[in-house]
N, CA, C and O atoms as a DFTB+ gen file, in Angstrom:
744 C
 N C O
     1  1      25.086      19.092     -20.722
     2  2      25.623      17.742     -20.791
     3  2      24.736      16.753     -20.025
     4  3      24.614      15.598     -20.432
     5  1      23.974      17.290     -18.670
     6  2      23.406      16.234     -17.905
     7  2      22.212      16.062     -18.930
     8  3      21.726      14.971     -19.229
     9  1      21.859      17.126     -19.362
    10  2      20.109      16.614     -20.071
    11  2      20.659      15.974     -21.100
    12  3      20.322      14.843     -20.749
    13  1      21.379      15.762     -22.332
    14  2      21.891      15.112     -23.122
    15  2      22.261      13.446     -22.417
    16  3      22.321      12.456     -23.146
    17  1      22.435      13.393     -21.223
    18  2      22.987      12.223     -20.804
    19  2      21.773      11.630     -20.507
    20  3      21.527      10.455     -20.780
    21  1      20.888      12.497     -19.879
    22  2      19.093      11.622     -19.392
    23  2      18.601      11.217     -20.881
    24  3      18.141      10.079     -20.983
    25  1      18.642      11.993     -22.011
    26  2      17.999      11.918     -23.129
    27  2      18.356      10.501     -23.400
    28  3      17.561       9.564     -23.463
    29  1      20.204      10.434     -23.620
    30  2      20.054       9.215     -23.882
    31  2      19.553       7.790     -23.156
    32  3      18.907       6.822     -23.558
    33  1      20.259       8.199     -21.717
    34  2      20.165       6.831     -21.221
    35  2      18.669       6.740     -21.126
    36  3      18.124       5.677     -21.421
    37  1      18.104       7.571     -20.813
    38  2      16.475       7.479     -21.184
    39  2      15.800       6.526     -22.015
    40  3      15.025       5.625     -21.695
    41  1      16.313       6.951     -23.362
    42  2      15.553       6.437     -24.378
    43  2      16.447       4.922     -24.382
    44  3      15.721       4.031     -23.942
    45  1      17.249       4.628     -24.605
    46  2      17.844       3.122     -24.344
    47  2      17.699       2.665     -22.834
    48  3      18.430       1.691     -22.659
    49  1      17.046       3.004     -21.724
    50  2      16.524       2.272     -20.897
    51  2      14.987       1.904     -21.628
    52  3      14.770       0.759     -22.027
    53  1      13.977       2.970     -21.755
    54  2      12.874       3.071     -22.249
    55  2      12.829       1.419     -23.136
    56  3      12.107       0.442     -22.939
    57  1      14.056       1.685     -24.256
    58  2      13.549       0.598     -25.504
    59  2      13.767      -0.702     -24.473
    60  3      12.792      -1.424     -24.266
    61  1      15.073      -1.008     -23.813
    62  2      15.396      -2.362     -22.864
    63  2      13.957      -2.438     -22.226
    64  3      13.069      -2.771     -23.011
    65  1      13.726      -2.276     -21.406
    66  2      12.669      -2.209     -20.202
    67  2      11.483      -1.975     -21.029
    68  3      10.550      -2.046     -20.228
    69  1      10.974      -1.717     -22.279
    70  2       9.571      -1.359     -23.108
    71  2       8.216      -3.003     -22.251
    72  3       7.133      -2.985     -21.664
    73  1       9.065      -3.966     -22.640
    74  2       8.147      -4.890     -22.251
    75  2       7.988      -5.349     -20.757
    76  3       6.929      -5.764     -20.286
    77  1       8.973      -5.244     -20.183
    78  2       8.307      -5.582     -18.563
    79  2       7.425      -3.725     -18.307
    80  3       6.762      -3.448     -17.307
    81  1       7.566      -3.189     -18.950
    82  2       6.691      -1.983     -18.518
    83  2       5.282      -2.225     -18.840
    84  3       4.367      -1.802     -18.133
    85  1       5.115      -2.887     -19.881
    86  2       3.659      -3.190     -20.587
    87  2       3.395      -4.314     -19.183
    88  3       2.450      -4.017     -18.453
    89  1       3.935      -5.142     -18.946
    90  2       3.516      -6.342     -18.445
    91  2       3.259      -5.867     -17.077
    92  3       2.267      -6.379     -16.558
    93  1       3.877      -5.055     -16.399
    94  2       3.597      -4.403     -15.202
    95  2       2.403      -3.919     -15.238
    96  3       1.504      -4.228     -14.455
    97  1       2.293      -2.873     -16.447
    98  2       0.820      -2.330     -16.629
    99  2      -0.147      -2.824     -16.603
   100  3      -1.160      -2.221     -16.248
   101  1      -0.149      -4.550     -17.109
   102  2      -1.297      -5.355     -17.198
   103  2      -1.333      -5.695     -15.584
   104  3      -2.157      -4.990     -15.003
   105  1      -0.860      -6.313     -15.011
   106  2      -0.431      -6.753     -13.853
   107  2      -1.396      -5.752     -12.806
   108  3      -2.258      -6.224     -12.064
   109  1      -1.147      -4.622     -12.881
   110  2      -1.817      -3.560     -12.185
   111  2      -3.329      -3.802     -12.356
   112  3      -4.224      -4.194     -11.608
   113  1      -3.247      -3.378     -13.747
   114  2      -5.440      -3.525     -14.075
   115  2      -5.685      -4.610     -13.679
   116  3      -6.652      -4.777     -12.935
   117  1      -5.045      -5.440     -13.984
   118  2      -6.062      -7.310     -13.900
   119  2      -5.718      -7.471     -11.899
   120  3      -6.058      -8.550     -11.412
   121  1      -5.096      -6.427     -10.943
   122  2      -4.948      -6.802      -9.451
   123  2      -5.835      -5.572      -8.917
   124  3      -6.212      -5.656      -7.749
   125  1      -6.222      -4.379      -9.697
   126  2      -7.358      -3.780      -8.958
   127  2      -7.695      -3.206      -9.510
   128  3      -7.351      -3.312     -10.687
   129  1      -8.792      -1.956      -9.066
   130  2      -9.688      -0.907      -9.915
   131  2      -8.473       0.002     -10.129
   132  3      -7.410       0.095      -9.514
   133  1      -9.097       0.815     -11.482
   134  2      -8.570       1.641     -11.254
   135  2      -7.045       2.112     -12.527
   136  3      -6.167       1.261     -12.666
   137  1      -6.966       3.030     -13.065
   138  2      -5.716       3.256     -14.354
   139  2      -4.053       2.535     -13.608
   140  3      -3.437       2.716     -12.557
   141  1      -3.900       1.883     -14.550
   142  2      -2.186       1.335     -14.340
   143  2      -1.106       2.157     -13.920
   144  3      -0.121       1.513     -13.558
   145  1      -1.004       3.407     -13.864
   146  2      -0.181       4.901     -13.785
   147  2      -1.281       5.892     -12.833
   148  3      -2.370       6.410     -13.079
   149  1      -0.353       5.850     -11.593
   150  2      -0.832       7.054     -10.423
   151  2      -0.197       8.075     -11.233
   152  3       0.761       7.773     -11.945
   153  1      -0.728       9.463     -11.177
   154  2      -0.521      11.028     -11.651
   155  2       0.152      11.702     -10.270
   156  3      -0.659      11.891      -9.362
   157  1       1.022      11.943     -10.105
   158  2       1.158      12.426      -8.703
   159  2       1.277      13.758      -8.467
   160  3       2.446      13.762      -8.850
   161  1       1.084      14.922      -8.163
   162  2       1.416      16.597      -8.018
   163  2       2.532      16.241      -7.405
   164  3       2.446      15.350      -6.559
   165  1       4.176      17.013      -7.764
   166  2       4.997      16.948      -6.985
   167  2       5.966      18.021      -7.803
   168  3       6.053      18.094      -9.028
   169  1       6.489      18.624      -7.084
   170  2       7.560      19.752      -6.937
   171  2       9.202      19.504      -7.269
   172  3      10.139      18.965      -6.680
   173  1       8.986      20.283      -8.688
   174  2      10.098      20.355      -9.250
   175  2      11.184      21.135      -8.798
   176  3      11.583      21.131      -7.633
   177  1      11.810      22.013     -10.004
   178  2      12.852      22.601     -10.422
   179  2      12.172      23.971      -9.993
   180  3      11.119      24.252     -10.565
   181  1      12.563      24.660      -9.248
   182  2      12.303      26.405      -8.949
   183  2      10.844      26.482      -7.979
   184  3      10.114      27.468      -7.885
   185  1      10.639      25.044      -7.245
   186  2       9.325      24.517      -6.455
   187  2       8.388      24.717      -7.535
   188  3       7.243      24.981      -7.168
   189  1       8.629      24.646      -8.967
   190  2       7.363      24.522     -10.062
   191  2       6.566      22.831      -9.915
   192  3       7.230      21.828     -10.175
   193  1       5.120      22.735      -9.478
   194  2       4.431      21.674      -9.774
   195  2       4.550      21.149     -11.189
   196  3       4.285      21.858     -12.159
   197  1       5.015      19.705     -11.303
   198  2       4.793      19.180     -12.555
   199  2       4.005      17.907     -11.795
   200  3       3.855      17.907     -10.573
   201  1       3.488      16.752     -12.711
   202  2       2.578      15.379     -12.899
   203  2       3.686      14.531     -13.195
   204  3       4.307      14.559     -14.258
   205  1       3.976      13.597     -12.001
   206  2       5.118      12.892     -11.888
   207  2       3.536      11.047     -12.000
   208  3       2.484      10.728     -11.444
   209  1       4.385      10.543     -12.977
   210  2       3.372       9.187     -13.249
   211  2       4.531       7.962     -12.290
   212  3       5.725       7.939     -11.989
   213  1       3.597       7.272     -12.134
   214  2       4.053       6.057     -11.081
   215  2       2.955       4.902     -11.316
   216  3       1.767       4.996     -11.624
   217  1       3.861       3.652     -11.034
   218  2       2.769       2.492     -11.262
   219  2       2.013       2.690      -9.894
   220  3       2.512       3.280      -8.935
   221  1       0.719       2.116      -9.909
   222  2      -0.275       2.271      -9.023
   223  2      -0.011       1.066      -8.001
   224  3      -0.507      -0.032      -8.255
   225  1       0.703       1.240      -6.936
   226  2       0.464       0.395      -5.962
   227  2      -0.266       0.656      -4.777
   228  3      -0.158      -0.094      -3.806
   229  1      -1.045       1.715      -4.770
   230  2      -1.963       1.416      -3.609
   231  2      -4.006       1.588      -4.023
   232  3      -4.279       1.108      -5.123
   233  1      -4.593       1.873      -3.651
   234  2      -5.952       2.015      -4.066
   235  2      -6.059       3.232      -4.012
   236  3      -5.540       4.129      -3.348
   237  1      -7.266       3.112      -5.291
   238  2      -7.616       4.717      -5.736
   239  2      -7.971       5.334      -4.864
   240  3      -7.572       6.499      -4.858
   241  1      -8.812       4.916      -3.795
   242  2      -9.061       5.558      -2.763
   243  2      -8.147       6.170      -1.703
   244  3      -8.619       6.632      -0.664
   245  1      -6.842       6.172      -1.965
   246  2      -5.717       6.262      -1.040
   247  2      -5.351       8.021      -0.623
   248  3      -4.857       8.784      -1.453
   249  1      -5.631       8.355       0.514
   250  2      -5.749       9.645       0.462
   251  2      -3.817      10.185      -0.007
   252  3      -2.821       9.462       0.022
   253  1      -3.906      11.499      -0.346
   254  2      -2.889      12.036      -0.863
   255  2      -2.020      12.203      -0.074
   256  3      -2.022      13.336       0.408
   257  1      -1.245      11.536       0.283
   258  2       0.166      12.190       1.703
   259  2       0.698      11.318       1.171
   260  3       0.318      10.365       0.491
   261  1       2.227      11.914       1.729
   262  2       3.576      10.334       1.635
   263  2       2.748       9.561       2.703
   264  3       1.972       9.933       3.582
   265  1       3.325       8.016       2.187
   266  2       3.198       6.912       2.499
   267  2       3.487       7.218       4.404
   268  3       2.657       6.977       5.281
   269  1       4.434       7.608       4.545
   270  2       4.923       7.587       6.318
   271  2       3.875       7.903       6.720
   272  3       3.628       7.193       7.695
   273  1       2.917       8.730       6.484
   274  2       1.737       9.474       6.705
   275  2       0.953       8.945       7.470
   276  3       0.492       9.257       8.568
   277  1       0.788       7.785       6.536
   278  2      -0.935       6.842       6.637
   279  2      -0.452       6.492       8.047
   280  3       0.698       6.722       8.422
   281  1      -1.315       5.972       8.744
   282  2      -1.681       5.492      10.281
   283  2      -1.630       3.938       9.914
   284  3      -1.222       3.170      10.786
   285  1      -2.050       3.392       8.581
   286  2      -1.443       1.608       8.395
   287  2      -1.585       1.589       6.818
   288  3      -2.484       1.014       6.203
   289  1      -0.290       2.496       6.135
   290  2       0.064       2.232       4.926
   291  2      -0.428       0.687       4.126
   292  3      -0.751       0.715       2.939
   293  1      -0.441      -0.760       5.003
   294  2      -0.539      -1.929       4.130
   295  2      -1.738      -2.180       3.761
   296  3      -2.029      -3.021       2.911
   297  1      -2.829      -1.207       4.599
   298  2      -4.679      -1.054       4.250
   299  2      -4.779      -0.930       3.498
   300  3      -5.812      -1.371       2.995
   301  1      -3.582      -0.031       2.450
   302  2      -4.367       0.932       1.408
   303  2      -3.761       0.304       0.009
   304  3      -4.171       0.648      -1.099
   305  1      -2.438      -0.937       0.291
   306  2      -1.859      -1.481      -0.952
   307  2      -2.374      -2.517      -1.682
   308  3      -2.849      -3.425      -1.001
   309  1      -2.424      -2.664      -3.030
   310  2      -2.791      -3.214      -3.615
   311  2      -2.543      -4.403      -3.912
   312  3      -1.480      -4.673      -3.353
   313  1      -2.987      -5.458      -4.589
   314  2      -2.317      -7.062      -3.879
   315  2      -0.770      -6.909      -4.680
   316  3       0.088      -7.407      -3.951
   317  1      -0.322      -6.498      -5.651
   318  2       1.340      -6.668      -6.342
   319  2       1.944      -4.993      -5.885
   320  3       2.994      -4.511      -6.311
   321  1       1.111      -4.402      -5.056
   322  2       1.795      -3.070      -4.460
   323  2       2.970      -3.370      -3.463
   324  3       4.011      -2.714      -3.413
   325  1       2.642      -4.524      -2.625
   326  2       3.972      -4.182      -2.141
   327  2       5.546      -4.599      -3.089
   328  3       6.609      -3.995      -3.233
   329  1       5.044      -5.862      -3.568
   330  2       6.285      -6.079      -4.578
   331  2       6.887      -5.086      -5.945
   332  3       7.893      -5.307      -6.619
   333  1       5.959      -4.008      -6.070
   334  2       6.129      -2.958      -6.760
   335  2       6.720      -2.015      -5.926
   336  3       6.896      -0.892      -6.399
   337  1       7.016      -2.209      -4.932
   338  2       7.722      -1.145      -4.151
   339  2       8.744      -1.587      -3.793
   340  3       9.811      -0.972      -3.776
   341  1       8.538      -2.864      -3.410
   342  2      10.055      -3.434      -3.158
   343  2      11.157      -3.630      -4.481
   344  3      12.374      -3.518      -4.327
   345  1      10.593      -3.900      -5.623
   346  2      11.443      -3.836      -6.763
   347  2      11.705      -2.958      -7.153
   348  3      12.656      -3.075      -7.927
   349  1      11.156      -1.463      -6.982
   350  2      11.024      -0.259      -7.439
   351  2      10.770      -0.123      -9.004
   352  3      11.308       0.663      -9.784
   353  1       9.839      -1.067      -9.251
   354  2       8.914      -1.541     -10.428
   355  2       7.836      -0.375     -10.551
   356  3       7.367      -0.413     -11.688
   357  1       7.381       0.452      -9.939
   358  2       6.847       1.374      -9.637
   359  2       7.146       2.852      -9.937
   360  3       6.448       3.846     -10.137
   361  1       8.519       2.588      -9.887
   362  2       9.142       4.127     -10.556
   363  2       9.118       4.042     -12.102
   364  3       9.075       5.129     -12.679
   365  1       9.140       2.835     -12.926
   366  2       9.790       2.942     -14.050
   367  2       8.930       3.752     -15.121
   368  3       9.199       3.549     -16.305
   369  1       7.865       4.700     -14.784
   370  2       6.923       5.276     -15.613
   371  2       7.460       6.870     -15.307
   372  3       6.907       7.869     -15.767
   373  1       8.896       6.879     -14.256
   374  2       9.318       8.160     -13.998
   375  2       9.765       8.168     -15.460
   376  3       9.534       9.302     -15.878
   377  1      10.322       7.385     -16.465
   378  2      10.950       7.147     -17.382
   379  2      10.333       8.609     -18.311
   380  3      11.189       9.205     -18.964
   381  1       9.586       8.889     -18.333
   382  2       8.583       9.771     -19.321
   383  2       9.058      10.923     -18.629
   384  3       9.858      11.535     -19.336
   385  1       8.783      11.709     -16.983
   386  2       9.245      12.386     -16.652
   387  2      10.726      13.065     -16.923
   388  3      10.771      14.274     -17.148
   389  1      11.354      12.656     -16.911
   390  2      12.955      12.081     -17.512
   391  2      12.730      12.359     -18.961
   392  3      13.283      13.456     -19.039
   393  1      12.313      12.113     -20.092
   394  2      12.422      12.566     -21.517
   395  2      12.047      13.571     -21.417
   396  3      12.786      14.409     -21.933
   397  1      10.716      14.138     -20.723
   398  2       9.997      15.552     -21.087
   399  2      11.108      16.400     -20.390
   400  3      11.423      17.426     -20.993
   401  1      11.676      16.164     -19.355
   402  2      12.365      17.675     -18.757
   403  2      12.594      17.694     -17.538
   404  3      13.651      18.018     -16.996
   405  1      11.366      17.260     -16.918
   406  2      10.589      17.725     -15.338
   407  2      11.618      16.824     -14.499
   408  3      11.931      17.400     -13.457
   409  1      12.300      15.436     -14.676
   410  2      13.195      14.747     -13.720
   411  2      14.798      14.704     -14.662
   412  3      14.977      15.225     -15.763
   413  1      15.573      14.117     -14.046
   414  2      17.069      13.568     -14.526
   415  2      17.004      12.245     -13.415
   416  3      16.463      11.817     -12.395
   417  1      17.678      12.062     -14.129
   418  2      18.047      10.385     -13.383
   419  2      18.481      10.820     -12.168
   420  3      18.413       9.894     -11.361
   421  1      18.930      11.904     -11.648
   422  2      20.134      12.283     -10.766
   423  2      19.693      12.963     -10.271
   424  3      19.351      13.808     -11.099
   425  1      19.186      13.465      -8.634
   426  2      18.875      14.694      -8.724
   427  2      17.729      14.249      -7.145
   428  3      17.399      13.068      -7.032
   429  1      17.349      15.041      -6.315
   430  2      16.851      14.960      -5.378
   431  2      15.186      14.095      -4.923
   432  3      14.151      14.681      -5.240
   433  1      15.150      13.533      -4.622
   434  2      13.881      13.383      -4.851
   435  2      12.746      13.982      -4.747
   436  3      12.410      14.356      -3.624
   437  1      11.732      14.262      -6.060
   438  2      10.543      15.222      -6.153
   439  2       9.797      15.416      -4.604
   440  3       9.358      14.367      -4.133
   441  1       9.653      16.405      -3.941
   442  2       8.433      15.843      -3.277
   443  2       7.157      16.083      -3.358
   444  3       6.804      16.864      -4.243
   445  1       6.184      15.521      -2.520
   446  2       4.880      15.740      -2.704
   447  2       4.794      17.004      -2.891
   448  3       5.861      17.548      -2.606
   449  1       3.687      18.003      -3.385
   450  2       3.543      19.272      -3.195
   451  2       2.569      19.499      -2.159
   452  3       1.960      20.568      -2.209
   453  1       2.219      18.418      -0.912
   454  2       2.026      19.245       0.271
   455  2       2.880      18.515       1.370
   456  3       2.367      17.837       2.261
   457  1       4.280      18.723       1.219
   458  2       5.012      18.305       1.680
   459  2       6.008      19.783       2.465
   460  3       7.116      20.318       2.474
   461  1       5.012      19.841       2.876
   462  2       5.616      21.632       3.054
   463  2       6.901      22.095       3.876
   464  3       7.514      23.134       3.631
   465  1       7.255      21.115       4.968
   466  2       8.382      20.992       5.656
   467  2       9.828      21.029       4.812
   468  3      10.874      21.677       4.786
   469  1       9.175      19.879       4.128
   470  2      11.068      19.010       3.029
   471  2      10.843      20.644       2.531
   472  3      11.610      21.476       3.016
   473  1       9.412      21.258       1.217
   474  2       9.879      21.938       0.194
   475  2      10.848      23.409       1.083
   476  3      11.808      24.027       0.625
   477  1      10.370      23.545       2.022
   478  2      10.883      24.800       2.834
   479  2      12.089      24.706       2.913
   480  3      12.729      25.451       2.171
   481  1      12.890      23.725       3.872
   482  2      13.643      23.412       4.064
   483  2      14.633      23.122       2.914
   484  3      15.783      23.557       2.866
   485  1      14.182      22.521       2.213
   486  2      14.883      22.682       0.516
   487  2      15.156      23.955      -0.105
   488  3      16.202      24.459      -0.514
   489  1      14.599      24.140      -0.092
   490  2      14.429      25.648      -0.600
   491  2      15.341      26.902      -0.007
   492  3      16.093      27.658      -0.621
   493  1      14.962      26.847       1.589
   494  2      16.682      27.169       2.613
   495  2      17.741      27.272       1.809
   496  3      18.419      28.205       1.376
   497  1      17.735      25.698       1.666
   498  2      19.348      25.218       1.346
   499  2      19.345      25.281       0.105
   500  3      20.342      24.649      -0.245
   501  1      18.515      25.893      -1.309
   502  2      19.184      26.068      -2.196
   503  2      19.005      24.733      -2.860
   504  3      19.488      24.562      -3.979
   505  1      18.492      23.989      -2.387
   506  2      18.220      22.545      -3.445
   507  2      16.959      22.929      -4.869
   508  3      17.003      22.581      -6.049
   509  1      15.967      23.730      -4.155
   510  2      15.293      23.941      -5.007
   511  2      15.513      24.555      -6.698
   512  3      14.723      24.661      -7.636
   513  1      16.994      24.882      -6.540
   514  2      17.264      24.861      -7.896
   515  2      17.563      23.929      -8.936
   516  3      17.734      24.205     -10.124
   517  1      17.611      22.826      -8.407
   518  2      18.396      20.856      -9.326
   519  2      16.689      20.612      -9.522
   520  3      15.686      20.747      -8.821
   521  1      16.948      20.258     -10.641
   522  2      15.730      19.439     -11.171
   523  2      16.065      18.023     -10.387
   524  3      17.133      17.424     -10.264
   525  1      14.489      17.665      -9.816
   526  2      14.362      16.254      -9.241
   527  2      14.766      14.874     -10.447
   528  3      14.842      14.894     -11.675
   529  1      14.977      13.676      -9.368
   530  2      15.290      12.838      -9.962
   531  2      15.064      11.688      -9.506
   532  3      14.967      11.433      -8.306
   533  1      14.956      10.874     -10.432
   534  2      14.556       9.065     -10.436
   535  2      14.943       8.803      -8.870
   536  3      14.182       8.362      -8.009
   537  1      16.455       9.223      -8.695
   538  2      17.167       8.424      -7.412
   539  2      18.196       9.825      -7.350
   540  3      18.301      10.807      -8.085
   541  1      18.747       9.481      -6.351
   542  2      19.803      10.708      -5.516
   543  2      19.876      10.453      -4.574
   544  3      19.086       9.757      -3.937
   545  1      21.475      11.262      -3.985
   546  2      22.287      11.506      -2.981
   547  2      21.716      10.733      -1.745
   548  3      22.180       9.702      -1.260
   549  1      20.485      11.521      -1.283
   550  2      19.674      10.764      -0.030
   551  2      19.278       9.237       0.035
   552  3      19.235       8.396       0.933
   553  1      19.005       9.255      -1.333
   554  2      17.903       7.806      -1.979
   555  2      18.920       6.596      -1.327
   556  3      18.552       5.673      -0.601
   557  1      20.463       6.906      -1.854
   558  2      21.348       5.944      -1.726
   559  2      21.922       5.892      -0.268
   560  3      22.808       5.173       0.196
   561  1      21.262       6.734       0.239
   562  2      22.439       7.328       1.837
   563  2      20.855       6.917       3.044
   564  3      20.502       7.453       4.095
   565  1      20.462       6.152       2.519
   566  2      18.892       5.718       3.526
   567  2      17.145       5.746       2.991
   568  3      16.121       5.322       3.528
   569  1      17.373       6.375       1.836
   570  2      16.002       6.653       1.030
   571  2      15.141       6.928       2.180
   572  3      15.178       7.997       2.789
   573  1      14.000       5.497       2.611
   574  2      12.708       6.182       3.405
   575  2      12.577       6.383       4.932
   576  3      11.717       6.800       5.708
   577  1      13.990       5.828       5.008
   578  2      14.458       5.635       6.534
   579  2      14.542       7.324       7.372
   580  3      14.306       7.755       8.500
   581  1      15.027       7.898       6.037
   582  2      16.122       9.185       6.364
   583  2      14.837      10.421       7.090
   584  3      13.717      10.578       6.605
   585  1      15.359      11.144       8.287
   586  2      14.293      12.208       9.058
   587  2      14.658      13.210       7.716
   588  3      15.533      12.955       6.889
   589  1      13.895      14.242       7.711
   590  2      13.468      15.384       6.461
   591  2      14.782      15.812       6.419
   592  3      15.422      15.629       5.384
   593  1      15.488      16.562       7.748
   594  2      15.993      17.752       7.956
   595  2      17.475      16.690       7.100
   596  3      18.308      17.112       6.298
   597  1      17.328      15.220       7.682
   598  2      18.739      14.707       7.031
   599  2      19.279      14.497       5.797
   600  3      20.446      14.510       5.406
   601  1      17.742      14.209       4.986
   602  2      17.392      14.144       3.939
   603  2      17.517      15.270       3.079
   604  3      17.498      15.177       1.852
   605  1      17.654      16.414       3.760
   606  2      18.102      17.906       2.722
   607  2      19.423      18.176       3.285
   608  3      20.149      18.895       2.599
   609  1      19.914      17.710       4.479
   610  2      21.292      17.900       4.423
   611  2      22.077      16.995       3.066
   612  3      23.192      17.404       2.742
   613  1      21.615      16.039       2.454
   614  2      21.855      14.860       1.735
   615  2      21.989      15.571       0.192
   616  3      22.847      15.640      -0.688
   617  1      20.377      16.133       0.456
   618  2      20.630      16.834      -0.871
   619  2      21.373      18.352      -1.372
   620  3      21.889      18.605      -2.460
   621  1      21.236      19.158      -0.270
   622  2      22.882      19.878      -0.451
   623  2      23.684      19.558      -0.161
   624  3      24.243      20.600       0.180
   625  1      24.518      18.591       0.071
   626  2      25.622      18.379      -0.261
   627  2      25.655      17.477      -1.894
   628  3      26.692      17.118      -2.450
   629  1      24.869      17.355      -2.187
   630  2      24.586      16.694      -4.104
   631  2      24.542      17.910      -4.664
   632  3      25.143      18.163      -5.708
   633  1      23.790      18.812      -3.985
   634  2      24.253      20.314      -5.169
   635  2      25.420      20.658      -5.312
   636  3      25.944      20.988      -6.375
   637  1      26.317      20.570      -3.418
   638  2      27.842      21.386      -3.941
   639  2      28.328      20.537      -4.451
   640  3      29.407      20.900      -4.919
   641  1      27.940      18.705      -4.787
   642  2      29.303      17.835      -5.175
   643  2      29.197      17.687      -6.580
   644  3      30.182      17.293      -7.204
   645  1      27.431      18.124      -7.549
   646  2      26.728      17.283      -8.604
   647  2      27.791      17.290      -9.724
   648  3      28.491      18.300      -9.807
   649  1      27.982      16.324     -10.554
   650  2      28.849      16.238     -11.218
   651  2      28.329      15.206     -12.286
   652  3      27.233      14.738     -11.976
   653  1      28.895      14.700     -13.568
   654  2      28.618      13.524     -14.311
   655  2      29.599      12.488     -13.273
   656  3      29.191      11.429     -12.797
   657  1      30.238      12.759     -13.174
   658  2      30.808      11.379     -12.206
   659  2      30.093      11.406     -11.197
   660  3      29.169      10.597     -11.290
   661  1      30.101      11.862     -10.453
   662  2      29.087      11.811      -9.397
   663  2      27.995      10.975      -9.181
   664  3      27.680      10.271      -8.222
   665  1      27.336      11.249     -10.561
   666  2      25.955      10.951     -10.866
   667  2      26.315       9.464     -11.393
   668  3      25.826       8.459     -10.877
   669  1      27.026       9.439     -12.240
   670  2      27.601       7.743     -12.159
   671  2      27.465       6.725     -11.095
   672  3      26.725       5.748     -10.985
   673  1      28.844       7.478      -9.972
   674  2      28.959       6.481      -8.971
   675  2      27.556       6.497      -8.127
   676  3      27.480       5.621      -7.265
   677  1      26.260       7.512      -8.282
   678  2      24.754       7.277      -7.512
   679  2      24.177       6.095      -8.031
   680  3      23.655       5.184      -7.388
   681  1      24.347       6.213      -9.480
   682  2      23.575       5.522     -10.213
   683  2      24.187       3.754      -9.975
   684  3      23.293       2.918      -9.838
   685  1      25.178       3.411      -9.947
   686  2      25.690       2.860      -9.656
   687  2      26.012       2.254      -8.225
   688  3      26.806       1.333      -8.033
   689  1      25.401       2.799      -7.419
   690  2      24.732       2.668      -5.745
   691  2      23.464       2.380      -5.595
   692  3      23.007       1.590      -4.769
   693  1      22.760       3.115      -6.518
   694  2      21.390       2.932      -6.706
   695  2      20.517       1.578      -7.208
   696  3      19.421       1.158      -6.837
   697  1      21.431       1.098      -8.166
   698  2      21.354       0.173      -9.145
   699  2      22.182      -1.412      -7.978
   700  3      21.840      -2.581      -8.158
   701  1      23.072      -1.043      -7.067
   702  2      22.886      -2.397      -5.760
   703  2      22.006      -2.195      -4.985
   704  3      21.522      -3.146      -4.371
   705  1      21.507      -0.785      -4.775
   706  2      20.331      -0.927      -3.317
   707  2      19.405      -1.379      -4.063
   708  3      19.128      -2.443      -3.509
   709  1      18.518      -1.249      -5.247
   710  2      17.132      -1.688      -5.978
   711  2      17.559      -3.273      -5.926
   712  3      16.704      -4.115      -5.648
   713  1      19.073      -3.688      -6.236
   714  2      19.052      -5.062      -6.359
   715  2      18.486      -5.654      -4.908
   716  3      17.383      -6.154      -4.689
   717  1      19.365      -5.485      -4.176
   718  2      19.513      -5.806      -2.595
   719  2      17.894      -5.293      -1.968
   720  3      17.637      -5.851      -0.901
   721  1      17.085      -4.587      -2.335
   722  2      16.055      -4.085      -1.708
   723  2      15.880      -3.698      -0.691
   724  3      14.910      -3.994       0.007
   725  1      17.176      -2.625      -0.255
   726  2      17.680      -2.225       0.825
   727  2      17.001      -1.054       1.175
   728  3      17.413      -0.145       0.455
   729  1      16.309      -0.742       1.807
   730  2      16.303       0.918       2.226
   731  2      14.459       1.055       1.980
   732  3      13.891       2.055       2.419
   733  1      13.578      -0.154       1.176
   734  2      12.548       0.243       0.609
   735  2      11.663      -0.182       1.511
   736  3      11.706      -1.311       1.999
   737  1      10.443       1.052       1.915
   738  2       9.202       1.063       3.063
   739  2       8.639       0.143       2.131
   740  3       9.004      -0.282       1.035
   741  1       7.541      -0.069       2.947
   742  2       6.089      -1.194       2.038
   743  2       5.249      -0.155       2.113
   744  3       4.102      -0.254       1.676
């Protein structure tokens, strides 16, 4: 039922949103070097690596770690990178992830695959079985704010609660924090 529910809302977000996606894309090439869509390695369903695509808000040159990482994350952003992060204009190429399989709208957030702490710790708790997703449990409960260990307490408790309602009322949390631009690092 959940993949039937991504399929659709998928493809009728996809057709709504078709043209600010193009226009984003331009937006990207014509503000720096470099392809409109970052490729990212990040850790699915059973800790399987899949190629999670994202609009490009920082420079190609940007070494590979989460963002918390960098020593001055705003060095490395691109001139419409930060407003691509703050709108979460940046995710909307998860959209593809989401048709093929690899995400659900619902569902933990992917992490890097040298993110070795979260995947462990995930993995503990049994998260590593939910296919990742656009937004989830944590996303809405503090997204980049949240320490690791709280951040997988967040997401098992989305495994014992996951539900289609559930996933409603996230999506529906999710959809005021992106408004409000609450919770989002630069």
């Amino acid at each position: 039922m959940k993949r039937v529910f991504d399929l659709c809302l998928g493809l009728a977000v996809g057709l709504v949103l078709l043209v600010p996606i193009i226009v984003v894309a331009i937006m990207v090439r014509l503000t720096s070097r470099g392809p409109a869509v970052y490729w990212s390695d990040r850790v699915g369903r059973h800790n399987r690596i899949f190629r999670m695509p994202k609009f490009r808000s920082m420079r190609i040159d940007t070494p590979a770690v989460a963002t918390h990482l960098l020593e001055n994350p705003n060095q490395w952003m691109t001139p419409i990178g930060p407003f691509l992060r703050k709108s979460s204009l940046d995710e909307l190429p998860q959209l593809w992830s989401i048709l093929k399989g690899d995400m659900s709208f619902v569902g933990p957030r992917p992490a890097l695959f040298n993110q070795a702490d979260l995947i462990s710790l995930r993995t503990e708790a049994g998260v590593h079985e939910l296919v990742p997703g656009l937004t989830g449990w944590a996303q809405v409960n503090g997204r980049d704010e949240l320490p690791i260990p709280q951040k997988v307490e967040l997401d098992a408790e989305y495994l014992r609660r996951h539900s289609l309602l559930f996933d409603m009322r996230i999506l529906w949390m999710t959809a005021h924090k992106v408004l409000a631009k609450d919770g989002v690092s630069h």
